[in-house]
N, C-alpha and C positions, 0 to 999 in steps of 0.2 A: 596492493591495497590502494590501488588511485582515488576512489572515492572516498576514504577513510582522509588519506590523507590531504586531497581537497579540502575535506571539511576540516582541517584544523586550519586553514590558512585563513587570514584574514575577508577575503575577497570568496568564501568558500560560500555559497547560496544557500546551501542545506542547510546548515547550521550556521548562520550569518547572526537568526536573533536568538537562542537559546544561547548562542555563544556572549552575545552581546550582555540576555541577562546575567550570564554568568560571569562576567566580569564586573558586574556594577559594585559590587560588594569591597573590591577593590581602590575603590576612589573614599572607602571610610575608615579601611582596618589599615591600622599603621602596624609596621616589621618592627618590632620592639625584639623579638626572642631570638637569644645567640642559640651558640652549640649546648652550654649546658641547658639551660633551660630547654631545648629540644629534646636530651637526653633525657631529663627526667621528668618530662611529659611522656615519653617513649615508657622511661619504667612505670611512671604512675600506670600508665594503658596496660602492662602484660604482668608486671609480678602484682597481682594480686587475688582474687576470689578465684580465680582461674588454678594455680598450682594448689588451693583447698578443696577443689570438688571434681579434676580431672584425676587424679594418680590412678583412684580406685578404679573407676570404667576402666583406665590403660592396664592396668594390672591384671584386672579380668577377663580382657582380651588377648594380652603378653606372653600373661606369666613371666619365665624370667628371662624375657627377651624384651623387657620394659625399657632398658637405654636403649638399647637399640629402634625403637619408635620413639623415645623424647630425640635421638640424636636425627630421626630422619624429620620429624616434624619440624625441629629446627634448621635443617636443609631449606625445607621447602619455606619455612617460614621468611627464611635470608632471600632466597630468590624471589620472591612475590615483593618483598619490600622494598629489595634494588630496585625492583619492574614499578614498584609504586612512585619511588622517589626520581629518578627518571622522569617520567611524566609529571609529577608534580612541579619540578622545576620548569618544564616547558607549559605545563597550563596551570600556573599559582592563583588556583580559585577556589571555590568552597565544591564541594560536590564527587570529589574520587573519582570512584572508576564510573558512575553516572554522568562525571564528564568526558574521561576517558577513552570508554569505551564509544561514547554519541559522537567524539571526535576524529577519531582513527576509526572505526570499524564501520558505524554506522547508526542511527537511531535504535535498530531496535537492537543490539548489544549495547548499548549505554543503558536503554529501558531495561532489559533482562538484566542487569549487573544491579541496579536500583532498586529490581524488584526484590533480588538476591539478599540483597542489603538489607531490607527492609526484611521481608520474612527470616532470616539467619539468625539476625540481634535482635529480632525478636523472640524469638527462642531463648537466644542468649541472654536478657535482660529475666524471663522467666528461668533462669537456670539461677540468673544471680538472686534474683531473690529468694527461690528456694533453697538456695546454699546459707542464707542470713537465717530463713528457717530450721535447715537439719543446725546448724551451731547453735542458735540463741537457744529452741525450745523442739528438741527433736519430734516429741511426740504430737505436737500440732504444728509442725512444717508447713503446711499450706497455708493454715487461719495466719501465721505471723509473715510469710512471703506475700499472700493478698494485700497486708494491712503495709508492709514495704512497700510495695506498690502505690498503693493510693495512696501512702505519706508524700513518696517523692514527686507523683503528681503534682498531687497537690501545690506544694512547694516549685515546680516547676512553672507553671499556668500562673504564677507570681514575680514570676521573673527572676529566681534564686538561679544562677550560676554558681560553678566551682571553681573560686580563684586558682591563679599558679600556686601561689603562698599555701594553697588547702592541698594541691595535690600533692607538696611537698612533705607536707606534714601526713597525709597519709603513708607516702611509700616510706617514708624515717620507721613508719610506724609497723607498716606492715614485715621490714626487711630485720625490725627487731626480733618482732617474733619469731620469723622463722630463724634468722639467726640463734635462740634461744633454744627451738625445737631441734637444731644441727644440734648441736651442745649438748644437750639433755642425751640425745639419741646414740651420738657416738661415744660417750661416758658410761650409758647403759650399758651391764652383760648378758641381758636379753636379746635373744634371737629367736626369730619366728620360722613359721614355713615357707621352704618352695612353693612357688605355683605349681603346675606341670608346664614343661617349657612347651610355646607355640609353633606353628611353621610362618610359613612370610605370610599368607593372611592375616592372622592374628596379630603379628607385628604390625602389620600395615594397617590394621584398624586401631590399635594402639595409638599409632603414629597423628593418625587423623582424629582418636579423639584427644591425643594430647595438644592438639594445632589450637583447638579450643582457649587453650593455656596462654597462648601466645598471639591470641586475635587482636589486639589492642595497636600493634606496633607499627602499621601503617597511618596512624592518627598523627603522626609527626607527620606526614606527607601531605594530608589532609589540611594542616596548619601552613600549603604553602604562602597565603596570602600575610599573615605575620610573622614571618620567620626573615631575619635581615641576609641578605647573599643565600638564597635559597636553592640556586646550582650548587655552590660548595658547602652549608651548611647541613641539608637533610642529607645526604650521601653519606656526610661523615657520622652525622648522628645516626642513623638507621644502622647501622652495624654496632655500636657503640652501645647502643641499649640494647639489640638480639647478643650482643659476647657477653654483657654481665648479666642479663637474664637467663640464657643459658645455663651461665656457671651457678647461680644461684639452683635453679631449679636442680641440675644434676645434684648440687650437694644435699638438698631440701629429701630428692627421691632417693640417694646412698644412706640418709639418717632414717629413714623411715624404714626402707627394707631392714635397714641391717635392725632392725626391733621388729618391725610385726611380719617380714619375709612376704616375698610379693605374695605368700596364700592372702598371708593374714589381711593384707592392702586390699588385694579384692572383694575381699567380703566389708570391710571394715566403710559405715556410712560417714563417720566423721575421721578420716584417715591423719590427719595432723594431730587432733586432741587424742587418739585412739593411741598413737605415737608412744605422747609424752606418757600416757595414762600407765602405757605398759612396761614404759621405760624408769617407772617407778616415783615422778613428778607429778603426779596426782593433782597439786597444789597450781600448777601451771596452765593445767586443763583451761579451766575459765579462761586464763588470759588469752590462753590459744581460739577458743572461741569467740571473745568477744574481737581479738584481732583478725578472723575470718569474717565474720558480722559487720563487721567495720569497710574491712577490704572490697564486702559485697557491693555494700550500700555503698560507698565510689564509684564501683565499677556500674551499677546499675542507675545511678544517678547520670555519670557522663551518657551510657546506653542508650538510654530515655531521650534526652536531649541531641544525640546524634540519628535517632531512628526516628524522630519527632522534626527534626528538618529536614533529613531524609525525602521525610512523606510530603513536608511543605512544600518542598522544590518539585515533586515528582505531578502534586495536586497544580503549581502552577501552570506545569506545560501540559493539563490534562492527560498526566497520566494514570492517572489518581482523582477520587470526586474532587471537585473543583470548592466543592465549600470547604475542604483541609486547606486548604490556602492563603484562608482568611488572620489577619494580625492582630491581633488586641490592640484597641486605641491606648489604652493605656500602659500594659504591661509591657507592649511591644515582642510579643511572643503569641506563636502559633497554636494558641489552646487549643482549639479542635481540633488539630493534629497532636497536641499532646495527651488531649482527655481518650482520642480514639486508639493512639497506642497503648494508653495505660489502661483502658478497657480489656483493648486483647491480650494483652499482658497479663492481669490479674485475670482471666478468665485460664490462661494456660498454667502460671502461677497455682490456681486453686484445682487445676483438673490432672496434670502434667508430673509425670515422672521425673526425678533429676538427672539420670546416664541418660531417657530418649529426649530429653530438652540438648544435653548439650551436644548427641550423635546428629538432631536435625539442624543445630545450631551451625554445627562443623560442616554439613554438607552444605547449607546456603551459602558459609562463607567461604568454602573451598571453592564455590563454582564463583564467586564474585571475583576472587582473586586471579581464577582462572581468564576471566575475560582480563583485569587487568596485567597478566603478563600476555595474552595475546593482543592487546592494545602495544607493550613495548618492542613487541617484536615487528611491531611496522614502525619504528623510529628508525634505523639502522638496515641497511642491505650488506652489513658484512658479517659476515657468518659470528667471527668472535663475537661481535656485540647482541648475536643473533642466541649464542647459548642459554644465558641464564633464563632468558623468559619463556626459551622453550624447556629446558629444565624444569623451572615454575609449572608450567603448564602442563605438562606430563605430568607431573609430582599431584599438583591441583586434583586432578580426573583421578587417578589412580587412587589418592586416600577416598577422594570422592566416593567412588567404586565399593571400596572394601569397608565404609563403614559396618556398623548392623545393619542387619537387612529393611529393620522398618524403617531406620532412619530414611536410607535410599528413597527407599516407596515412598512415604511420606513425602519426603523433600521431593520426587520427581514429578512424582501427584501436583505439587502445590509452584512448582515452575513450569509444570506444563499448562496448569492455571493461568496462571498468568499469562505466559506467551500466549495462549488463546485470548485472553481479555486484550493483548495488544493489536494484534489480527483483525480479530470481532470491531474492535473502535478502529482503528486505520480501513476496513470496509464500509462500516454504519456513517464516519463522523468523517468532515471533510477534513483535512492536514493544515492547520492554522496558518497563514502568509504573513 
């Protein structure tokens, strides 16, 4: 990978000025955040609307071979995020595997990982708000996921951020409930049904769409520009919030089965309230849903705001129409790139299934990840340091692979899109100097 790694060096031609912009951000944001505060920005990003609205999809593809894809998801989720933080340490800048992949690989896997990014969580941001809808008001899930939508627009296009202090206060709040939900579930002596058990297909699309659950957790590698000693700090955090996430979730999915039995999960739209419901806490209900609703709108609020710079950085280097690029004089935020993701947002939002929202979700960001552990695999020529991200990388393709079938289509449709609009403009438009 000589050219890949060219272009990470300083003196590297190709990427001399994208490199350049992409460090400027650095002469403003000061390293204030230790290890915990990394850790539970880690947990704000994955325990939340994600363990509300994946069980069920994984169950109906499982049966009761359900741990067995939460435990391989979390495989693959550990090996993408070493591969993240690795890199994050050597390029501490705003941009992921957009920068990533433009810097080791080449421009256009830094562009296809950006565009990944961008169409994945976009999915994702319409998964989450449709998840605020099945909890708050199931029978008009669309009309209340649209109106999430253009709330947190809104509110974004104004310059609303979500402090540290907020996202604390969300996971205290979300890890209540579920904690409440264990409780309730394994006090219950209700039991549900089997599924019928899957073969490794089934598991392995389990797997991939439980990855959905745990997409958040490279956002500590993405913070490497304020994070203090960011070689030893993200390292230690990235494992530290994948092991008590984990554990959470396994325990979240043992209180659930052992009451509605991975049948009853499968079919079951709102699978945590459906829980308690059965588990004879009827009275809990609400609270379980309003702490799903809650969980959502966090996670789709940071979404917005990561997929809305995303597209900013992506319109800068013309990758993307160049009027997304534009800043508010006053709010100091990329409205047009926020008003055009919450457009297509709420338009998937009000047209968009919840399992094909988060099976297209999982396939954009399994392939984004994918570039990012073959970005760390050109850090190192020694085979040990050479495993995990070919691990990652295998793991990436393979859930890729075995999602639903539409998911695939859809998501391979709408990457082969793209790589064609990169081609089509690198022929049309001359390469900026």
């Amino acid at each position: 990978m000589t050219h890949g790694q060219a272009g990470g060096q300083a003196g590297g031609k190709p990427h001399a000025q994208p490199q350049e912009s992409a460090s400027a951000p650095a002469q403003t944001l000061r390293r204030t955040l230790g290890l915990f505060d990394a850790v539970t920005i880690g947990l704000g990003a994955m325990i939340g609307a994600g363990i509300f609205a994946s069980l069920g999809p994984a169950a109906d593809a499982a049966g009761s071979g359900l741990f067995y894809g939460l435990a391989i998801a979390g495989f693959v989720a550990y090996c993408n995020a070493m591969a993240s933080a690795r890199l994050a340490a050597l390029y501490p800048v705003a941009g992921g595997t957009y920068v990533y992949g433009r810097e080791r690989l080449g421009e256009f896997w830094g562009y296809l990982a950006g565009w990944a990014f961008v169409v994945g969580k976009t999915a994702s941001c319409a998964a989450m708000a449709l998840t605020v809808g099945t909890y708050v008001w199931p029978g008009q899930a669309h009309a209340v996921a649209v109106g999430a939508v253009a709330m947190l627009t809104a509110l974004n296009c104004l310059g609303v951020q979500k402090a540290a202090w907020m996202n604390r206060v969300i996971v205290a709040l979300v890890l209540s409930v579920l904690a409440a939900v264990v409780v309730v579930c394994v006090g219950s002596s209700q039991s549900g049904t089997e599924g019928a058990p899957a073969g490794v297909t089934g598991v392995l699309q389990s797997a991939g769409l439980l990855f959905f659950a745990f997409a958040g957790y490279a956002r500590i590698a993405t913070l490497g520009e304020e994070v203090r000693d960011p070689a030893r700090t993200i390292p230690r955090a990235i494992p530290l919030a994948l092991g008590i996430t984990l554990v959470v979730y396994a325990a979240v999915a043992l209180a659930v089965v052992s009451v509605l039995g991975t049948g009853g999960l499968a079919t079951a739209s709102a699978p945590l309230a459906d829980a308690v419901r059965a588990a004879g806490a009827s009275g809990l209900a609400p609270v379980v849903r309003a702490g799903a609703a809650v969980a959502a709108l966090g996670a789709l609020l940071a979404l917005i705001l990561g997929v809305s710079r995303t597209t900013l950085a992506m319109a800068r280097d013309r990758h993307l129409p160049g009027v997304l690029a534009a800043v508010h004089p006053r709010f100091q935020v990329p409205q047009r790139a926020e008003i055009a993701v919450g457009v297509v947002v709420a338009v998937l939002a009000a047209t968009a299934d919840l399992r094909a929202a988060i099976g297209f979700s999982s396939f954009g960001v399994l392939l984004y990840y994918a570039i990012a552990n073959a970005s760390a695999w050109t850090l190192s020529s020694r085979l040990r340091a050479r495993a995990l991200p070919a691990l990652g990388l295998v793991g990436c393709l393979v859930l890729a692979a075995t999602l639903p079938a539409s998911s695939v289509l859809w998501g391979a449709v709408v990457i082969a899109v793209g790589a064609g609009v990169f081609f089509v403009r690198r022929t049309l438009i001359p390469v900026r100097k």
